[in-house]
N, C-alpha and C positions, 0 to 999 in steps of 0.2 A: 504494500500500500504506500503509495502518496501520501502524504502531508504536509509537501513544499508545495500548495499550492495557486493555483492561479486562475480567478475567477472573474465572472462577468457579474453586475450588476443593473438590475432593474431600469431599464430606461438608457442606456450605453447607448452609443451610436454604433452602429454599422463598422464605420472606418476603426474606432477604437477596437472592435470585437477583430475584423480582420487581422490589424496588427498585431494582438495577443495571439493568435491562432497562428499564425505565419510567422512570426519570429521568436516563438516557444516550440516550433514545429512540432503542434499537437493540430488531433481533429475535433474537438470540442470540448466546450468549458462550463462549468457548472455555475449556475444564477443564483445569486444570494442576497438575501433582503440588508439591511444595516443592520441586523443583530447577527447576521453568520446563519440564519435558517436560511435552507433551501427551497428556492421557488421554482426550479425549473432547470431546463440544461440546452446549451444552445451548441449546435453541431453544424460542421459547416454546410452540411445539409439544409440548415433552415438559413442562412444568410444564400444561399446560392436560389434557393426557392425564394428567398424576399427581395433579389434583385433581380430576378426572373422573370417575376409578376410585374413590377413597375415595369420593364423592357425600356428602361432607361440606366444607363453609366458614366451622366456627368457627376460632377463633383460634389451637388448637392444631394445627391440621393444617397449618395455613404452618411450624411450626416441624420439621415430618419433613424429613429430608436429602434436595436434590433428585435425579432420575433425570434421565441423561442418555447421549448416543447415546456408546458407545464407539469403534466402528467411524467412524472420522474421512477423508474424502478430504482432501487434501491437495494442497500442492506446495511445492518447495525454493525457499530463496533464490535460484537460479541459473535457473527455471523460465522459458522465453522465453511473451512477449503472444501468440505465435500457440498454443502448449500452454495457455495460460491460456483464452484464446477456446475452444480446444477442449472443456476441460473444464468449462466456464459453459455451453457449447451440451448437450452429452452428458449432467450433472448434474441441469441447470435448479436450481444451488442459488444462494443471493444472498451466500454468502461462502466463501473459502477461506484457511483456516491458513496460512500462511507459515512451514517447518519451518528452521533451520539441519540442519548436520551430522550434528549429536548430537540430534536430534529434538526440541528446544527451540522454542518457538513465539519469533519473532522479529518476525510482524504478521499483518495481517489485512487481503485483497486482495478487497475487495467488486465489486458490478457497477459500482458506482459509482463507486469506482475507474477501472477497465475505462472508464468512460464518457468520465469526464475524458480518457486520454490518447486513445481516439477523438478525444476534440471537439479536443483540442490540436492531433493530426495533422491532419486536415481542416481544419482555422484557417492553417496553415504549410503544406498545396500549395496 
């Protein structure tokens, strides 16, 4: 898991979202309110659909506030590797939020992730 991480906020523009996503060279970032809950997760999928629909790429339309998926999968800090496997198989998505308690994103648990402690386990039997 992540926990250095790097998130989009409610109301962001476009251009700022791009720039996190392209010079973090990631495909999407998780939405979070001013208290660290999580609203939502924006993937370059929804910036590509929100400039799509406009069918316009001047300068000003990076600056409209971006859209993004509210409806979040998830899992808790306490979530075990084989529920985690599960829902990477059942999803087919490339990240999952990491929630505490209080619904606060606390990191960001990729395939890659996922991969590492495969390869660790298999390295150690």
């Amino acid at each position: 898991m992540s926990n250095k991480l790097i998130v989009a906020r409610d109301g962001m523009n476009i251009e700022d979202a791009v720039k996190l996503l392209v010079n973090n060279k990631i495909t999407g970032l998780p939405v979070v309110d001013s208290h660290g809950k999580m609203i939502g997760i924006l993937s370059e999928y929804d910036i590509i659909a929100k400039v799509g629909v406009e069918k316009t790429l001047d300068a000003a339309s990076f600056k409209n506030s971006i859209t993004y998926t509210k409806i979040v999968e998830s899992v808790q800090e306490d979530t075990t590797l084989q529920e985690i496997l599960d829902r990477f198989i059942s999803l087919k998505c490339r990240r999952l939020p990491v929630l505490d308690g209080g619904q606060r994103l606390v990191g960001i648990i990729s395939r890659r992730d996922v991969m590492k402690v495969l390869y660790y386990r298999a390295k150690v039997t």
